[in-house]
PyMOL Python script that loads the backbone (N, CA, C, O; Angstrom):
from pymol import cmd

cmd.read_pdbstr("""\
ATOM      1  N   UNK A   1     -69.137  32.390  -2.405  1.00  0.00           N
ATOM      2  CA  UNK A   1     -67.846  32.446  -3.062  1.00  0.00           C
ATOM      3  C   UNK A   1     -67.966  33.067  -4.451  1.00  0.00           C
ATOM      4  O   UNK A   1     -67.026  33.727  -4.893  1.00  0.00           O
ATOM      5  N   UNK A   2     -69.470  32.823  -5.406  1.00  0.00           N
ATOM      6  CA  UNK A   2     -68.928  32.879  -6.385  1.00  0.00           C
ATOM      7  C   UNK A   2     -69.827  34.528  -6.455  1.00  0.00           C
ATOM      8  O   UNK A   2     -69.696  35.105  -7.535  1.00  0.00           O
ATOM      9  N   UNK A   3     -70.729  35.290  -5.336  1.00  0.00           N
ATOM     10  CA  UNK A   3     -70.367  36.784  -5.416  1.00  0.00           C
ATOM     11  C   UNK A   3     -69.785  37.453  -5.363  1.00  0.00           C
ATOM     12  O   UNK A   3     -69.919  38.582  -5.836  1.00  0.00           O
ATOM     13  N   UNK A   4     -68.081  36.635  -4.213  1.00  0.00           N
ATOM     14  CA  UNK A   4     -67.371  37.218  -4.135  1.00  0.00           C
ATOM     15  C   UNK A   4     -66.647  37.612  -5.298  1.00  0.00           C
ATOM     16  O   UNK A   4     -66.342  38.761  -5.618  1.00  0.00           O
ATOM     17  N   UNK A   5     -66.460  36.798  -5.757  1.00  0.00           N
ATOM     18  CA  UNK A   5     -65.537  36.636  -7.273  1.00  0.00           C
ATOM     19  C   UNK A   5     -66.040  37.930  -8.421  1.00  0.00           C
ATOM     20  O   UNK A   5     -65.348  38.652  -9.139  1.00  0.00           O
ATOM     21  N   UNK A   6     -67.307  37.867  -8.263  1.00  0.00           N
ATOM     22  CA  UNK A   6     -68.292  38.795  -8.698  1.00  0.00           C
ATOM     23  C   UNK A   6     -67.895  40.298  -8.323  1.00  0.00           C
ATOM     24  O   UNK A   6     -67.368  41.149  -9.039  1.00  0.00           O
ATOM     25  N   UNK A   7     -68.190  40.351  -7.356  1.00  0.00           N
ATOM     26  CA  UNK A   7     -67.813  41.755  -6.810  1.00  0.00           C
ATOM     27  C   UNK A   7     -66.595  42.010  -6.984  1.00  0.00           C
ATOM     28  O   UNK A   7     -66.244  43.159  -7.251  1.00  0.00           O
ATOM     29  N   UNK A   8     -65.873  41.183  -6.889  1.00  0.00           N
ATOM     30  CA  UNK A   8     -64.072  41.439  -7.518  1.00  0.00           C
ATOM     31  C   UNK A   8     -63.899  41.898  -8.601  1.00  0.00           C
ATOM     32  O   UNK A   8     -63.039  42.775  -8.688  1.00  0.00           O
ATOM     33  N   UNK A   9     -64.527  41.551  -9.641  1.00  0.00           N
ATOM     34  CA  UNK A   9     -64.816  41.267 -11.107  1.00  0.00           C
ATOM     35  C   UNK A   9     -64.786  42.733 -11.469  1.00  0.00           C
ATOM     36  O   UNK A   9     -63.954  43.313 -12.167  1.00  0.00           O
ATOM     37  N   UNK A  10     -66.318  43.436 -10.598  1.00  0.00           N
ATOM     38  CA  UNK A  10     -67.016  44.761 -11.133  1.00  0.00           C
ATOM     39  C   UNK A  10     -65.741  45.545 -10.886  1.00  0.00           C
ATOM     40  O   UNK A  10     -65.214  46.193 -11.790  1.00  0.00           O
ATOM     41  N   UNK A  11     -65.144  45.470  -9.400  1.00  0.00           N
ATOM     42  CA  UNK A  11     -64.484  46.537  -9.352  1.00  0.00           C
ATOM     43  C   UNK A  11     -63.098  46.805  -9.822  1.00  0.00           C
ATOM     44  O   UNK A  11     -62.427  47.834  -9.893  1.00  0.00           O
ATOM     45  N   UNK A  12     -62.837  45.316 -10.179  1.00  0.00           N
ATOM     46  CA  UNK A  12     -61.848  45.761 -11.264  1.00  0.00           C
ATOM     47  C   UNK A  12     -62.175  46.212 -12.543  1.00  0.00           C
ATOM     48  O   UNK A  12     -61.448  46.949 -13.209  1.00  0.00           O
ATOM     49  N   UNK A  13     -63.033  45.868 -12.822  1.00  0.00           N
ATOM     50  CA  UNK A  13     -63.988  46.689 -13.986  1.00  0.00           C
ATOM     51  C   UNK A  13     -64.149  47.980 -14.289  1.00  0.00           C
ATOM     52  O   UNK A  13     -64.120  48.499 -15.405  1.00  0.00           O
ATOM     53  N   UNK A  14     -64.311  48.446 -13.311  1.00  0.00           N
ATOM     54  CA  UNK A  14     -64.654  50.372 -12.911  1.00  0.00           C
ATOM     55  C   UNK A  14     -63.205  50.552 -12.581  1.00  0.00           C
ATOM     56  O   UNK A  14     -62.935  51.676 -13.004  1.00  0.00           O
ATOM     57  N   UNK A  15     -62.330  50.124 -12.142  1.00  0.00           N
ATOM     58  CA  UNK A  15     -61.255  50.446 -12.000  1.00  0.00           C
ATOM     59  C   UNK A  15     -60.396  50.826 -13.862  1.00  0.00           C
ATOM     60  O   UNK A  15     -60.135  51.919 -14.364  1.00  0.00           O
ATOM     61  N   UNK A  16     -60.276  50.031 -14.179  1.00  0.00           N
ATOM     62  CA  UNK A  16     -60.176  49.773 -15.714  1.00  0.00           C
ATOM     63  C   UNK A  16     -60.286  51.129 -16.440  1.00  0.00           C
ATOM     64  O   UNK A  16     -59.398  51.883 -16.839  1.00  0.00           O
ATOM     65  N   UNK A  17     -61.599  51.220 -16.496  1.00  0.00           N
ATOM     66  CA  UNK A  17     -62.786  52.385 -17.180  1.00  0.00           C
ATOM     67  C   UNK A  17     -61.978  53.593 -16.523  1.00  0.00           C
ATOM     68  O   UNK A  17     -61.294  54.280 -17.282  1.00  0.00           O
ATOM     69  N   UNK A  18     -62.014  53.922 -15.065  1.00  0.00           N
ATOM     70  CA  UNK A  18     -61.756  54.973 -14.776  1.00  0.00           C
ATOM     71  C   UNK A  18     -60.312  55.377 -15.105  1.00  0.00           C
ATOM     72  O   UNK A  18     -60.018  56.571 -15.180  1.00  0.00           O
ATOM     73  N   UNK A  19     -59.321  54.321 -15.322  1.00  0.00           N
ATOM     74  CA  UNK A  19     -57.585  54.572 -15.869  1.00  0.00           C
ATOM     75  C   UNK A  19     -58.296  54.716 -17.367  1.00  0.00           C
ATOM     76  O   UNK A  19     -57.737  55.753 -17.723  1.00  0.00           O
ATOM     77  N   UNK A  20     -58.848  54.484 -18.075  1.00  0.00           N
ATOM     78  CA  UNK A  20     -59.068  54.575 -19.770  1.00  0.00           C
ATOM     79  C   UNK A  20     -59.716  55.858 -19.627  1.00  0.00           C
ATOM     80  O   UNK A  20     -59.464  56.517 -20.636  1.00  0.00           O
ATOM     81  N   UNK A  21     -60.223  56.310 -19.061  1.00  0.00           N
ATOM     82  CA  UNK A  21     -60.547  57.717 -18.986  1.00  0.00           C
ATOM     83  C   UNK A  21     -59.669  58.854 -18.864  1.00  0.00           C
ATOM     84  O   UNK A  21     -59.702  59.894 -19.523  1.00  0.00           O
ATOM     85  N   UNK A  22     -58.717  58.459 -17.746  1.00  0.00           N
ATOM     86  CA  UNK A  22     -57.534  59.290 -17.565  1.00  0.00           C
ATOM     87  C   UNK A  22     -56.604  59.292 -19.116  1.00  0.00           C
ATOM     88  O   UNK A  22     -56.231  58.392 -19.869  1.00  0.00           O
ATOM     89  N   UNK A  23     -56.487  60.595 -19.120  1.00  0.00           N
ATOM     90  CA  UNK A  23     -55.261  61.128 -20.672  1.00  0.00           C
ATOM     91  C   UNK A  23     -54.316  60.866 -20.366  1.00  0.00           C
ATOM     92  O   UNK A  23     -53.602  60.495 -21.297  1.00  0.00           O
ATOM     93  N   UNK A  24     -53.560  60.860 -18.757  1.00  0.00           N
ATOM     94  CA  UNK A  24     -51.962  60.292 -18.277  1.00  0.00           C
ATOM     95  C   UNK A  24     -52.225  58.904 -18.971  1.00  0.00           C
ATOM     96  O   UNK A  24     -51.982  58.893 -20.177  1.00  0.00           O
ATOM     97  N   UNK A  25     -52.644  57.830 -18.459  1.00  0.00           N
ATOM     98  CA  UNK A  25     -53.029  56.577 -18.584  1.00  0.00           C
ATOM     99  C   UNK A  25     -53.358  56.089 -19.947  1.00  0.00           C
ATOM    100  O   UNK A  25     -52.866  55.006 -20.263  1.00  0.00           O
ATOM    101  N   UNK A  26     -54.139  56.733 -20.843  1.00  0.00           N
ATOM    102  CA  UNK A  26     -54.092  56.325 -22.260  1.00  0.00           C
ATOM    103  C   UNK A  26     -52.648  56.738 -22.655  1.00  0.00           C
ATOM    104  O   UNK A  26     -51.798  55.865 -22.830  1.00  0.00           O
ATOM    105  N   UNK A  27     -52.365  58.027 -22.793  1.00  0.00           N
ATOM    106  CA  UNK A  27     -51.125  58.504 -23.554  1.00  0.00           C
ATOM    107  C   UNK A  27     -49.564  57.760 -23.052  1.00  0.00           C
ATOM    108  O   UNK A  27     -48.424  57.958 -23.473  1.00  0.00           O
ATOM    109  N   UNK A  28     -50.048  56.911 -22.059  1.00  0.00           N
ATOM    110  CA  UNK A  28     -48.885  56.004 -21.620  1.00  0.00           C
ATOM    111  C   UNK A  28     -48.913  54.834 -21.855  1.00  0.00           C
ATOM    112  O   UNK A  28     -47.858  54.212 -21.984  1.00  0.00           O
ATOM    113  N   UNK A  29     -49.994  54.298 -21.960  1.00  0.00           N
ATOM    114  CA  UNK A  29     -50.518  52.789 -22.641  1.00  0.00           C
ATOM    115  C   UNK A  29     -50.283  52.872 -24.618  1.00  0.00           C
ATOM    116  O   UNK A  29     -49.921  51.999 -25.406  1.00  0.00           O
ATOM    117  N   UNK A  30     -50.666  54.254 -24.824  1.00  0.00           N
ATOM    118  CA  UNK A  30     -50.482  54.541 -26.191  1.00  0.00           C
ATOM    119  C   UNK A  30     -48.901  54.203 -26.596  1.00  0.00           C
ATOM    120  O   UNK A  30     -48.650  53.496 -27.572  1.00  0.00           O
ATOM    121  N   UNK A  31     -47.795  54.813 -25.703  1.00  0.00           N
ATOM    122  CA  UNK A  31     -46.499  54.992 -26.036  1.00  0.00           C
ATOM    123  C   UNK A  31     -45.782  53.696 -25.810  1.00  0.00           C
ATOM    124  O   UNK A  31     -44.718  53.460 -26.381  1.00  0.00           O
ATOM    125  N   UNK A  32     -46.370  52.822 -24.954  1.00  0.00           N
ATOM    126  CA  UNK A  32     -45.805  51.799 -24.440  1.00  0.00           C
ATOM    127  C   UNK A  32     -45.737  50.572 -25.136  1.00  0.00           C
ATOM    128  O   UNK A  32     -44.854  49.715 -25.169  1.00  0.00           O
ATOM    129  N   UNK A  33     -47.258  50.681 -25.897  1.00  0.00           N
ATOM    130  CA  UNK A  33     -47.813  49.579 -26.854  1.00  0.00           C
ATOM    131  C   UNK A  33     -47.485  50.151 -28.502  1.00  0.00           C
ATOM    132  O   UNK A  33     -47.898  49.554 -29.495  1.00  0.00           O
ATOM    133  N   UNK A  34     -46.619  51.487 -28.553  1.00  0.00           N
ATOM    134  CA  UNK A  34     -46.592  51.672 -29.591  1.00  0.00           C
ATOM    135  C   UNK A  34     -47.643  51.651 -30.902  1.00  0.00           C
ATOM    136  O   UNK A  34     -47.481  51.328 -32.079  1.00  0.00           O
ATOM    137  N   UNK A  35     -48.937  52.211 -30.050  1.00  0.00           N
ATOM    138  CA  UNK A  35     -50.001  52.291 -30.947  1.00  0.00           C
ATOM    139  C   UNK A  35     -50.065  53.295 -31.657  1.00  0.00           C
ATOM    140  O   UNK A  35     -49.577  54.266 -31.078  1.00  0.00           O
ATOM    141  N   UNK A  36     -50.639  53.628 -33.165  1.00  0.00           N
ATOM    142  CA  UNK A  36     -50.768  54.215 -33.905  1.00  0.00           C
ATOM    143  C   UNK A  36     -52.147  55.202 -33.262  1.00  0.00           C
ATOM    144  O   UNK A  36     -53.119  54.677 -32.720  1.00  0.00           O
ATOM    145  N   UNK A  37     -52.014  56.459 -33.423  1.00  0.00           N
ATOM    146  CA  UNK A  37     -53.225  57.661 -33.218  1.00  0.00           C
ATOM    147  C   UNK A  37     -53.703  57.840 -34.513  1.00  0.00           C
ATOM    148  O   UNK A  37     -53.048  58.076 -35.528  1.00  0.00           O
ATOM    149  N   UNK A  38     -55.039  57.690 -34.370  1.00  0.00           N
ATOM    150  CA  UNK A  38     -55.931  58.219 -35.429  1.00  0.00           C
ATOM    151  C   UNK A  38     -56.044  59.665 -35.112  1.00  0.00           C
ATOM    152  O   UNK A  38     -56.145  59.942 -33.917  1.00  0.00           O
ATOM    153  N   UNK A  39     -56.045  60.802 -36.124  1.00  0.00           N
ATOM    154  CA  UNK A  39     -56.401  62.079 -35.898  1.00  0.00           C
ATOM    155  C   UNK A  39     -57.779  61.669 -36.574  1.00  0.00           C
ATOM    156  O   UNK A  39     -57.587  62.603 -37.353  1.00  0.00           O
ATOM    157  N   UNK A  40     -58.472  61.366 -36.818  1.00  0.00           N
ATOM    158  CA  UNK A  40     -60.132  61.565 -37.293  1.00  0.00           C
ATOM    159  C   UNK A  40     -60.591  60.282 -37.448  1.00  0.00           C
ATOM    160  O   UNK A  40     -60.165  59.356 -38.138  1.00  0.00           O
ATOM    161  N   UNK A  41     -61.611  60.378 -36.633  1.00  0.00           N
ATOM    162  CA  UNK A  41     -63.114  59.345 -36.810  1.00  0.00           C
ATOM    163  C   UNK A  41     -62.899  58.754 -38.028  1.00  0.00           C
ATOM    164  O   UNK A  41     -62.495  59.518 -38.905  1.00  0.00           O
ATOM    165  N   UNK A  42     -63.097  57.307 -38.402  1.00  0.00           N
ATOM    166  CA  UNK A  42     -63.902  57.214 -39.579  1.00  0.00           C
ATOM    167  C   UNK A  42     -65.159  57.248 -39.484  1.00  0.00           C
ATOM    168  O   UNK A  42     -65.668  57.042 -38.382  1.00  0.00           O
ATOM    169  N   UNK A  43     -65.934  57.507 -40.577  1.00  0.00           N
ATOM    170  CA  UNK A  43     -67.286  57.925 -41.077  1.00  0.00           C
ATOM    171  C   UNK A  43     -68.224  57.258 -40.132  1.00  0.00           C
ATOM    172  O   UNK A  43     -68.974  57.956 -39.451  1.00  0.00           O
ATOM    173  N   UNK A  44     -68.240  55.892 -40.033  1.00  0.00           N
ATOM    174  CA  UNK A  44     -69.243  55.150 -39.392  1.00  0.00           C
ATOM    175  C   UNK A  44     -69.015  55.441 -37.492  1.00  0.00           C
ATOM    176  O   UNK A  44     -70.005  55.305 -36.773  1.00  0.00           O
ATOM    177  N   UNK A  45     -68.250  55.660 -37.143  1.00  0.00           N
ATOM    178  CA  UNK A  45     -68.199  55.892 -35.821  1.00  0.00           C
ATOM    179  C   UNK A  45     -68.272  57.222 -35.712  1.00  0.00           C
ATOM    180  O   UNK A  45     -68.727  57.366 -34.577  1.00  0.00           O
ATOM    181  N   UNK A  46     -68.059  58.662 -36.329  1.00  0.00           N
ATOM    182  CA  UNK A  46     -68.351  59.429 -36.182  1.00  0.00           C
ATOM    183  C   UNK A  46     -70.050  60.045 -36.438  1.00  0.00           C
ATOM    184  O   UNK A  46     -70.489  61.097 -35.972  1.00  0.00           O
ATOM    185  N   UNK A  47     -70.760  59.116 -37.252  1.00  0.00           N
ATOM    186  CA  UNK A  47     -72.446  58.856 -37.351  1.00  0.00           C
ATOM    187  C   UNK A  47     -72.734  58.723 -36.386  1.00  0.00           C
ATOM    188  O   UNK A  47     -73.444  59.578 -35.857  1.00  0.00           O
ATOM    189  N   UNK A  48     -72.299  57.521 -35.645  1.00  0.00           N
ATOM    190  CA  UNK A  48     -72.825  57.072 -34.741  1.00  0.00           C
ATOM    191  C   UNK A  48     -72.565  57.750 -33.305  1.00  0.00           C
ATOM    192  O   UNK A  48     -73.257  57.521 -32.313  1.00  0.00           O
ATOM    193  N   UNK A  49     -71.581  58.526 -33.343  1.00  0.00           N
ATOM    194  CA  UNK A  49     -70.893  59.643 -32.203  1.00  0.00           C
ATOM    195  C   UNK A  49     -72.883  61.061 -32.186  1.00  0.00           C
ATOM    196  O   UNK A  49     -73.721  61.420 -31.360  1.00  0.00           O
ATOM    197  N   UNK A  50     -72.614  61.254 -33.506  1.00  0.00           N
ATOM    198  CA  UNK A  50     -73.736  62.246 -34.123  1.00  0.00           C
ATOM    199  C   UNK A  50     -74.654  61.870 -33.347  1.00  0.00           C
ATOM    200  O   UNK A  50     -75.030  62.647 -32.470  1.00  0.00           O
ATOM    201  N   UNK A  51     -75.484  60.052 -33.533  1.00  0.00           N
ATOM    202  CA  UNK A  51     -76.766  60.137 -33.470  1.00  0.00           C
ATOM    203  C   UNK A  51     -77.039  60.027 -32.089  1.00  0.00           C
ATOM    204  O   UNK A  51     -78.207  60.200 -31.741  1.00  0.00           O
ATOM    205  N   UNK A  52     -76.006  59.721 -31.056  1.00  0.00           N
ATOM    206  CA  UNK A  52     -75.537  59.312 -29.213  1.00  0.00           C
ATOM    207  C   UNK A  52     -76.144  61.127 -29.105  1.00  0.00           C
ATOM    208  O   UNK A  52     -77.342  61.206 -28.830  1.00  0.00           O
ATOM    209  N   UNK A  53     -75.416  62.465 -29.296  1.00  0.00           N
ATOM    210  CA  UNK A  53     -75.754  63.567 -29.312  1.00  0.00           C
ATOM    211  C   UNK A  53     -76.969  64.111 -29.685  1.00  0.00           C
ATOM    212  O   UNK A  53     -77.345  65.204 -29.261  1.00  0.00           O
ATOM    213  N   UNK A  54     -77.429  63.621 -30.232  1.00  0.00           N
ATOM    214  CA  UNK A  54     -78.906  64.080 -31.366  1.00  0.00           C
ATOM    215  C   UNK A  54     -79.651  63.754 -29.825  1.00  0.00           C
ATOM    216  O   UNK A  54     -80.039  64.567 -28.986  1.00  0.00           O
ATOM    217  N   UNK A  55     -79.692  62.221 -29.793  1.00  0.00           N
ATOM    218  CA  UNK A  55     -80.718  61.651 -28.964  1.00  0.00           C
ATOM    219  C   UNK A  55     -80.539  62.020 -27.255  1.00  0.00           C
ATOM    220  O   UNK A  55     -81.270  61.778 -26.294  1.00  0.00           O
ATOM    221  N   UNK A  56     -79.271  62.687 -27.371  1.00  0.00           N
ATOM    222  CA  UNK A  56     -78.932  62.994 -25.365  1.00  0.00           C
ATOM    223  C   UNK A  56     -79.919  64.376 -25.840  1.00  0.00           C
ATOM    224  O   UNK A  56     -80.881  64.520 -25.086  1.00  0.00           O
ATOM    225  N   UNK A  57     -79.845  65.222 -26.765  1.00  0.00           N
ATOM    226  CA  UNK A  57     -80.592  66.560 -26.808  1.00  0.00           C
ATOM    227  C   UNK A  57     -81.882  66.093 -26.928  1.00  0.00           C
ATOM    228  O   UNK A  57     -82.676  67.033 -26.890  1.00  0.00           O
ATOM    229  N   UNK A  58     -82.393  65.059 -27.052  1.00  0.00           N
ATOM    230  CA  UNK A  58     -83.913  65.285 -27.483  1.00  0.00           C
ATOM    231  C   UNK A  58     -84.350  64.915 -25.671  1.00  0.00           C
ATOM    232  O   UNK A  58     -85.525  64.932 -25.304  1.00  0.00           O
TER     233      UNK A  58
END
""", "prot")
cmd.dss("prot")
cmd.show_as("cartoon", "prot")
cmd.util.cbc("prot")
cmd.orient("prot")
């Protein structure tokens, strides 16, 4: 019972991820929830965007 629950879990999980991926799906969750868009990174997440890139090239 409680893998089942489990396996329920993941694939609503990946389900999730794969709508947050979709631009229909954010830009409609965006409008709906009346969230504010950042046009630019702040500093510390855009470092850390940097060092994810640095290290996929090495």
């Amino acid at each position: 019972m409680a893998e089942s629950e489990k396996a329920k879990q993941k694939a609503i999980a990946e389900l999730v991820r794969r709508w947050i991926t979709s631009e229909v799906v954010r830009n409609y969750l965006r409008n709906l929830l009346n969230l504010p868009v950042e046009r630019e990174l702040p500093a510390e997440q855009r470092y850390l965007l940097e060092e994810l890139d640095r290290a996929d090239k090495e």
